[in-house]
LOBA-307433 format. One record per atom (N, C-alpha, C, O, CB): residue number from 1; x, y, z; residue in three letters; atom name. Coordinates in steps of 0.001 Angstrom, whole numbers, plus 500000, padded with zeros to 6 digits. Each point is the difference from the previous one (the first is absolute). Glycine has a CB too. Layout:
BEGIN
NODE  num    east   north      up  residu  atome
NODE  NUM       X       Y       Z     ala     CA
...
% end
This chain:
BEGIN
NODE  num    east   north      up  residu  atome
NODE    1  470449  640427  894216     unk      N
NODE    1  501363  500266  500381     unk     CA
NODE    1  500388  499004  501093     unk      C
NODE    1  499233  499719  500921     unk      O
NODE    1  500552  502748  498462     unk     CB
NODE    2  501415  497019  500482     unk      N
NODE    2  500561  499525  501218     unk     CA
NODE    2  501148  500163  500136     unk      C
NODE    2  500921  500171  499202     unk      O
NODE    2  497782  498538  500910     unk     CB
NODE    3  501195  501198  501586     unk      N
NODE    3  501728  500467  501082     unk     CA
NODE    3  500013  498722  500256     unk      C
NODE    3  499317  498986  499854     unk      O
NODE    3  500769  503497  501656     unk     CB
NODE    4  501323  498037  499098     unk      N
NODE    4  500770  498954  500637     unk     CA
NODE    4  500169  500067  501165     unk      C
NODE    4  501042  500542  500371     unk      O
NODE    4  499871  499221  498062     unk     CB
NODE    5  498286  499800  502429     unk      N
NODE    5  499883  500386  501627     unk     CA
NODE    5  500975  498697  500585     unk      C
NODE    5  499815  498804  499775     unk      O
NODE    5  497249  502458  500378     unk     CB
NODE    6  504137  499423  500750     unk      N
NODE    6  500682  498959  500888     unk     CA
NODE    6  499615  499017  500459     unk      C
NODE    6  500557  498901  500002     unk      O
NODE    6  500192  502403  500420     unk     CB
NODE    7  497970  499083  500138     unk      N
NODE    7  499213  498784  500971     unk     CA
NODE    7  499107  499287  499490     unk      C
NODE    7  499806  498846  500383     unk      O
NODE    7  500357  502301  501259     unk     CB
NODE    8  499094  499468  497336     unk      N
NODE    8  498808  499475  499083     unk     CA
NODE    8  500309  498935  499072     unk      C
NODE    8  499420  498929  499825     unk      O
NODE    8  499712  503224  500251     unk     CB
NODE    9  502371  498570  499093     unk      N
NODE    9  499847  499668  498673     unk     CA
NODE    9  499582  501420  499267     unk      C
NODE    9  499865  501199  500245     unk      O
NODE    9  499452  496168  500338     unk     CB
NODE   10  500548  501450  498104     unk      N
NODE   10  499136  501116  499131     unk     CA
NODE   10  498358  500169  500050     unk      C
NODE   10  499238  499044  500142     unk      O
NODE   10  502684  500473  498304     unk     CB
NODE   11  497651  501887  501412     unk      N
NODE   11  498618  499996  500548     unk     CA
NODE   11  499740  500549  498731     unk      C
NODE   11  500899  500311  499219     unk      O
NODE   11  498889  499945  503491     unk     CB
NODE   12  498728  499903  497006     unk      N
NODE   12  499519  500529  499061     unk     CA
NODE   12  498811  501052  500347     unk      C
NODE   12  498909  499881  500557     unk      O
NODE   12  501967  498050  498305     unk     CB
NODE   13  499867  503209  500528     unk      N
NODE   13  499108  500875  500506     unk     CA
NODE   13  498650  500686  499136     unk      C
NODE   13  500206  500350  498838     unk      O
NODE   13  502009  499936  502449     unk     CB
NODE   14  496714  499854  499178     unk      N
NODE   14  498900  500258  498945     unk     CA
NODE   14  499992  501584  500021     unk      C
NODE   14  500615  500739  500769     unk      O
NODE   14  497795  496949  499612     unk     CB
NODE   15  500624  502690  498441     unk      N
NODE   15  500108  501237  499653     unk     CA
NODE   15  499856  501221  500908     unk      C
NODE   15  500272  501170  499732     unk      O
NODE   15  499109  497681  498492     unk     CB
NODE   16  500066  500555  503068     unk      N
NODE   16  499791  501106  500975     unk     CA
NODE   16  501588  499972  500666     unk      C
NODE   16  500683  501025  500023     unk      O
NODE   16  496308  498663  500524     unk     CB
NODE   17  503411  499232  499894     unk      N
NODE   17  501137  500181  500760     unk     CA
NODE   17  501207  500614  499219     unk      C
NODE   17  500976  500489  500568     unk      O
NODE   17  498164  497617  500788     unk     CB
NODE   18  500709  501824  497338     unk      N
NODE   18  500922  500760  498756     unk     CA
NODE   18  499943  501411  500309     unk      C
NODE   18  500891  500733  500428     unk      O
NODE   18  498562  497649  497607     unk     CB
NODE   19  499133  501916  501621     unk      N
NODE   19  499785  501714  500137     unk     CA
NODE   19  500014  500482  501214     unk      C
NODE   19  499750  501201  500103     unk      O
NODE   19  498932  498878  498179     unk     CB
NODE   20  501678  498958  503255     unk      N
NODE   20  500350  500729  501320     unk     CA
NODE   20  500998  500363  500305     unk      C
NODE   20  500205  500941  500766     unk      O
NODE   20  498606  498209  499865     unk     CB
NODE   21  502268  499961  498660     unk      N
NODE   21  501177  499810  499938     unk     CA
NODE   21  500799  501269  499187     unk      C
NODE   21  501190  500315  499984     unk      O
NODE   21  498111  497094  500274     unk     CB
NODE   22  499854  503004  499270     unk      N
NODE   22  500655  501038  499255     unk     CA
NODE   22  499946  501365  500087     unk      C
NODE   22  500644  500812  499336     unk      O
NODE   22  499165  497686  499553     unk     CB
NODE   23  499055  501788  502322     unk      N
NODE   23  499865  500814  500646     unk     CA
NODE   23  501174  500872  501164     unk      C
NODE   23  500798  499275  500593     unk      O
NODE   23  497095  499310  498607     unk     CB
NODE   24  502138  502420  500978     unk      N
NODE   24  501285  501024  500479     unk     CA
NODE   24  499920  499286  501423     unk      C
NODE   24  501050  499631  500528     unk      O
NODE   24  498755  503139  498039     unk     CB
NODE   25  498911  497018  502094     unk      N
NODE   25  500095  499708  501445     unk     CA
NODE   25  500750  498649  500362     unk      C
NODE   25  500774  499809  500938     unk      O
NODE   25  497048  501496  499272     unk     CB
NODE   26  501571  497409  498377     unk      N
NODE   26  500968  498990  500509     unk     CA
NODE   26  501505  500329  499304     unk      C
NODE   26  500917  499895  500814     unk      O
NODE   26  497002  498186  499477     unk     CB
NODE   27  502470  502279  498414     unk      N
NODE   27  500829  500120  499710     unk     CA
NODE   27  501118  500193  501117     unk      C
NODE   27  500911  499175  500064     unk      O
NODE   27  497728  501324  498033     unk     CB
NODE   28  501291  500950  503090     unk      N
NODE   28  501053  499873  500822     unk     CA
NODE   28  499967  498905  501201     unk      C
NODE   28  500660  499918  501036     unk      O
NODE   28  499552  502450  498255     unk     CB
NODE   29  498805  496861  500186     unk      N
NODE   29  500594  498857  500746     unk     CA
NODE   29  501436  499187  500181     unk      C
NODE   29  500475  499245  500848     unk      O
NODE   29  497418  500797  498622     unk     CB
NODE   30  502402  500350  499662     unk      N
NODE   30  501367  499243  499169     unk     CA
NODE   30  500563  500304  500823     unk      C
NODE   30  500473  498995  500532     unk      O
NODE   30  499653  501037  497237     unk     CB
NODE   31  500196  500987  502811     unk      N
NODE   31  501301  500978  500624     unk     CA
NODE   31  499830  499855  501516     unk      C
NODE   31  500609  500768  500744     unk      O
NODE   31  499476  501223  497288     unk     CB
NODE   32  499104  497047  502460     unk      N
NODE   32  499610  499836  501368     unk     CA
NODE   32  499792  498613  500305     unk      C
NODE   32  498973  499348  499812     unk      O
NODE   32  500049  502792  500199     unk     CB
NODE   33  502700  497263  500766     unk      N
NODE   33  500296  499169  500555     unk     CA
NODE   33  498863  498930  500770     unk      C
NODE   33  499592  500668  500949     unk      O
NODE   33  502355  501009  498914     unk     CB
NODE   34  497512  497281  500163     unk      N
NODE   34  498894  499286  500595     unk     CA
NODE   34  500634  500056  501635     unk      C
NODE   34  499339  500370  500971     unk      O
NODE   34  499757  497864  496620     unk     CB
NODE   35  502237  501340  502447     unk      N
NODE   35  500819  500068  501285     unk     CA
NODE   35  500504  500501  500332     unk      C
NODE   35  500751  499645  500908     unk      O
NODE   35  499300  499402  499090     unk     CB
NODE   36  499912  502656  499324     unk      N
NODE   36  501053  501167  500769     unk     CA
NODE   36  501360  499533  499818     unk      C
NODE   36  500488  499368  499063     unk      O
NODE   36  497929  501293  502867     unk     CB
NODE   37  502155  499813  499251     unk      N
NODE   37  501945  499831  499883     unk     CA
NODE   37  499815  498792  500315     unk      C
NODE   37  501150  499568  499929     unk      O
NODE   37  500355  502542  500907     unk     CB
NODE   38  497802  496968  499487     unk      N
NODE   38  500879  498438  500568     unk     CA
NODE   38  500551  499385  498937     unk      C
NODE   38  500398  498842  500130     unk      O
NODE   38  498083  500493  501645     unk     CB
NODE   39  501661  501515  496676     unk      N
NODE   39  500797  499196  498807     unk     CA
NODE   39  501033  500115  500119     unk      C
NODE   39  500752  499555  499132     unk      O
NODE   39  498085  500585  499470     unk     CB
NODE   40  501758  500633  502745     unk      N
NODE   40  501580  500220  500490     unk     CA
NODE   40  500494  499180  500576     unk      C
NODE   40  501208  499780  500088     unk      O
NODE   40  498620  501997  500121     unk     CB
NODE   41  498990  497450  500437     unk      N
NODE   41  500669  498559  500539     unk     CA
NODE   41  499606  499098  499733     unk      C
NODE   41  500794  499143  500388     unk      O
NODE   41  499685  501447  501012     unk     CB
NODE   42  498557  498891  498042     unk      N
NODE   42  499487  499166  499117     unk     CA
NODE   42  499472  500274  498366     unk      C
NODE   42  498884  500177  499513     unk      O
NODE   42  500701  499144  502842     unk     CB
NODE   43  502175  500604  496909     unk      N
NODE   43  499817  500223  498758     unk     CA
NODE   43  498796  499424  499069     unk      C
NODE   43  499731  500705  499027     unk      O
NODE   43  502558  499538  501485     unk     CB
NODE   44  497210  498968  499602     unk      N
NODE   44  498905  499149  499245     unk     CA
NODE   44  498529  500876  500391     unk      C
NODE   44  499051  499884  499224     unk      O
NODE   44  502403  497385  501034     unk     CB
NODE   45  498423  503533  500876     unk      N
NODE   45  498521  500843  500176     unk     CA
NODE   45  500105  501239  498844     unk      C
NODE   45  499984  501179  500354     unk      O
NODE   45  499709  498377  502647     unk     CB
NODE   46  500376  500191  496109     unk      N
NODE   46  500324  501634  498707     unk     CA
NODE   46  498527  499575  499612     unk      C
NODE   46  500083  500004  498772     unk      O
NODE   46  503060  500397  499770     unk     CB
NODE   47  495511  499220  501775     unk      N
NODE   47  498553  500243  499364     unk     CA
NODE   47  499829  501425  500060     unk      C
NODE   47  500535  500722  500841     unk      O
NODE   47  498370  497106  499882     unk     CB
NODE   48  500258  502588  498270     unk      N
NODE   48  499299  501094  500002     unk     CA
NODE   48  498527  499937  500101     unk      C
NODE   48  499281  499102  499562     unk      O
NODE   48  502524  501577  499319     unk     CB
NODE   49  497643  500967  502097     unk      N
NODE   49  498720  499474  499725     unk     CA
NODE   49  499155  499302  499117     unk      C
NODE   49  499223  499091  500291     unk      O
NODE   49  501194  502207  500651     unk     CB
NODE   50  499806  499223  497913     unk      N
NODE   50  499867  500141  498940     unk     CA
NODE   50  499954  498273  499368     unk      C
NODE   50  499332  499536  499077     unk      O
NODE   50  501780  503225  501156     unk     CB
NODE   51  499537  496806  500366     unk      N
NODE   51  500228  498254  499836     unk     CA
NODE   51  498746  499525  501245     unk      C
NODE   51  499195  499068  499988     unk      O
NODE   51  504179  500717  499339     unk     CB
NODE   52  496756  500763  501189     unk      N
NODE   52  498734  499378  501288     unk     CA
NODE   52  499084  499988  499497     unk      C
NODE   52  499344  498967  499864     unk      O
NODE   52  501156  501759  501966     unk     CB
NODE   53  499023  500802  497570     unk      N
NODE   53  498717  499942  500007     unk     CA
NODE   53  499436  499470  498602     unk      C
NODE   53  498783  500058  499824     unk      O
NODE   53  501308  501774  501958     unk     CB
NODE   54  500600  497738  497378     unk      N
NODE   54  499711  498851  498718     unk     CA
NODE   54  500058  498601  500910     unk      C
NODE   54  499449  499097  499370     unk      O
NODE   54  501951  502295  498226     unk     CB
NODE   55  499106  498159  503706     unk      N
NODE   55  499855  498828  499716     unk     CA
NODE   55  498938  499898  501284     unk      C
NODE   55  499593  498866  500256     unk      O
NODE   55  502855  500342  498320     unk     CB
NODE   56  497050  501951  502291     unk      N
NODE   56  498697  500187  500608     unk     CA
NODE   56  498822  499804  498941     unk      C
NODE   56  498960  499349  500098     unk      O
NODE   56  502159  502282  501602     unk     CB
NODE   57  499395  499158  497235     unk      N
NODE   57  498595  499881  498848     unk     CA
NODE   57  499952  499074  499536     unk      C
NODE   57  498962  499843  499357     unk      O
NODE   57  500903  501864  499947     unk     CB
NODE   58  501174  497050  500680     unk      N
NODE   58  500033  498559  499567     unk     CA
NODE   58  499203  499578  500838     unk      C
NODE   58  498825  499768  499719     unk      O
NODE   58  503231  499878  499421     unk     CB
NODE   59  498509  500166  502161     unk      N
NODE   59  499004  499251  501054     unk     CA
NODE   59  499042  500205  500217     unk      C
NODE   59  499363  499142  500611     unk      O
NODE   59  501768  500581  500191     unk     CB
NODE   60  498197  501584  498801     unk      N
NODE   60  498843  500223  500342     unk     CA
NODE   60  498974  499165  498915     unk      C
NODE   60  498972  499350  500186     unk      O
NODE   60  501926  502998  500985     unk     CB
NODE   61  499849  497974  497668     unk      N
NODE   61  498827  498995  498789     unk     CA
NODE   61  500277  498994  500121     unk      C
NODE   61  499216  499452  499225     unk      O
NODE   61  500471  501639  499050     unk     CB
NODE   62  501051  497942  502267     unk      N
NODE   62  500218  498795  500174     unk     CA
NODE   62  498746  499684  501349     unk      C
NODE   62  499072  499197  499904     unk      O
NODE   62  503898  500903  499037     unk     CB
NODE   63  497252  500533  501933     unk      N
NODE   63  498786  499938  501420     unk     CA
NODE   63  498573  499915  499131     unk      C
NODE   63  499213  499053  500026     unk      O
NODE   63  502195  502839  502112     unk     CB
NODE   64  498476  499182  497186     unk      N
NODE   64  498809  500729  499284     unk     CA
NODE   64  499653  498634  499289     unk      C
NODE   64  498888  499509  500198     unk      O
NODE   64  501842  503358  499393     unk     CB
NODE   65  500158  496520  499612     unk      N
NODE   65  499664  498317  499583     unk     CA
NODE   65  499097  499465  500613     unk      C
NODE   65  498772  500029  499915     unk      O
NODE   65  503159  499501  499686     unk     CB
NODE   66  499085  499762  501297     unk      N
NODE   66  499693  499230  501181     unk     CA
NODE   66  498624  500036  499917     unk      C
NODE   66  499294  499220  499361     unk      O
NODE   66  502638  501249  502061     unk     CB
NODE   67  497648  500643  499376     unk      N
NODE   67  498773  500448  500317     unk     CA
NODE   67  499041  500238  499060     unk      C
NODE   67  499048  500768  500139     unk      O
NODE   67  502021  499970  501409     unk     CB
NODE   68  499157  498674  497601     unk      N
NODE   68  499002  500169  498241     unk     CA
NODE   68  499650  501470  500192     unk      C
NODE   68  498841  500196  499632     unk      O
NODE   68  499604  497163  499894     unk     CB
NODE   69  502033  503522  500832     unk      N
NODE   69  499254  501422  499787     unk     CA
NODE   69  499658  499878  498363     unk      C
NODE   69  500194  498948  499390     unk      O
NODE   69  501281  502718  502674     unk     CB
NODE   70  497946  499645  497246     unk      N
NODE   70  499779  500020  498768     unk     CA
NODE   70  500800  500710  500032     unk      C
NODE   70  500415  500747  500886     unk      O
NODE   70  497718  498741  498465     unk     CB
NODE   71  502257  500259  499295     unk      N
NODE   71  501370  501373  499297     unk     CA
NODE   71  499828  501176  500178     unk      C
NODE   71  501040  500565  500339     unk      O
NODE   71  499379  498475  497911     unk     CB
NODE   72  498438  501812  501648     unk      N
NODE   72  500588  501360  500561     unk     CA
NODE   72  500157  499589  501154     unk      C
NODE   72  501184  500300  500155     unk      O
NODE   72  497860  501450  498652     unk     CB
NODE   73  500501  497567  502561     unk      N
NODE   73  500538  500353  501208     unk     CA
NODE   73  501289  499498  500402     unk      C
NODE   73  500488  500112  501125     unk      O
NODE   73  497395  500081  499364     unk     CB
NODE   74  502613  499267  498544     unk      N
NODE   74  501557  499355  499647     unk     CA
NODE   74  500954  501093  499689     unk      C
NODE   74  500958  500225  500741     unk      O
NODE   74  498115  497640  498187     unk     CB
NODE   75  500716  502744  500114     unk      N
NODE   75  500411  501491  499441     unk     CA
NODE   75  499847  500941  501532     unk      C
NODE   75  500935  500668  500444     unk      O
NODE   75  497895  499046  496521     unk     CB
NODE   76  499850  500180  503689     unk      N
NODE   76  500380  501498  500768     unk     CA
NODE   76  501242  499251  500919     unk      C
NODE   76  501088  500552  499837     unk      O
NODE   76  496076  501100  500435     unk     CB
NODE   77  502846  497245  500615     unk      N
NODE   77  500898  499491  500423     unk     CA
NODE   77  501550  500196  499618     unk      C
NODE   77  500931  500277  500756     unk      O
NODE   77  497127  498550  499512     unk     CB
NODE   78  501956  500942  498297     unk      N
NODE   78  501234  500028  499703     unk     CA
NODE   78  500591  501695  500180     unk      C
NODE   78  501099  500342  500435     unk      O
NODE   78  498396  497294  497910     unk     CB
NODE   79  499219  503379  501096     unk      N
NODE   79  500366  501380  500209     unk     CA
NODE   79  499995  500339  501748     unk      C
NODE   79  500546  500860  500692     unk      O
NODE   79  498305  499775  496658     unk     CB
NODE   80  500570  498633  502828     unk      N
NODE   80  500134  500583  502162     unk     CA
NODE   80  501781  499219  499876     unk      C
NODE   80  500942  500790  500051     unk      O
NODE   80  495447  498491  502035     unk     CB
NODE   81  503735  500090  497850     unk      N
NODE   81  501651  499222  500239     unk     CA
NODE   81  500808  500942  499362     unk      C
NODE   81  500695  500624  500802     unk      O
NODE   81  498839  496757  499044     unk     CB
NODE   82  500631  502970  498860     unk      N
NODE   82  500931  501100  499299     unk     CA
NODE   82  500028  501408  500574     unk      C
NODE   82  500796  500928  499852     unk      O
NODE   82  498745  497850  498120     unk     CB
NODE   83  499126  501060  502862     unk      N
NODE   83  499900  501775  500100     unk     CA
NODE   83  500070  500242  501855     unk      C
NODE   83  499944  501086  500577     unk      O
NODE   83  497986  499437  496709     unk     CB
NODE   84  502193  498243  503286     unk      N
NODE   84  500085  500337  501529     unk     CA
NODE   84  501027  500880  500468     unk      C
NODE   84  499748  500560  501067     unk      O
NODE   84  499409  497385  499238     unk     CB
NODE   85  502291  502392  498977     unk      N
NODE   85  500867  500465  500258     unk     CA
NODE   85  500163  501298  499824     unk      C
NODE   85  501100  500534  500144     unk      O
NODE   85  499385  497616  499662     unk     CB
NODE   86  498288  502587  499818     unk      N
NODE   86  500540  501357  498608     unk     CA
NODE   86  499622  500428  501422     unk      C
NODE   86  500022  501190  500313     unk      O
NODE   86  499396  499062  496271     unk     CB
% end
């Protein structure tokens, strides 16, 4: 699957970050502003958590690269980034 993250781009998300995503805890992420009311004065802050924490779980497997971890420790990375917020 892939989003369309503001800041990222498009990311591609693997099968774990699919099935976190779809879970009730991140789901109401959606509904919870990254910046609270300051979208009252700075119309352009409208992120949702919910947008953060896909592009935390980006950066994190991108770091996780870097650092040649092996793929599962790439994966738990990407799940610590999606799931720091719940």
């Amino acid at each position: 699957m892939f989003v369309n993250d503001p800041i990222h781009g498009f990311i591609e998300l693997n099968e774990l970050q699919s099935g976190l995503l779809e879970l009730p805890e991140l789901q109401r992420l959606q509904w919870i502003r990254q910046l609270g009311l300051s979208f009252l004065s700075y119309p352009g802050g409208v992120h949702t958590r919910a947008c953060h924490v896909i592009g935390v779980s980006h950066v994190a497997g991108l770091l996780a690269q870097a650092l040649q971890l092996l793929p599962e420790q790439k994966w738990l990375a990407q799940a610590a980034g999606m799931l720091h917020d719940v």
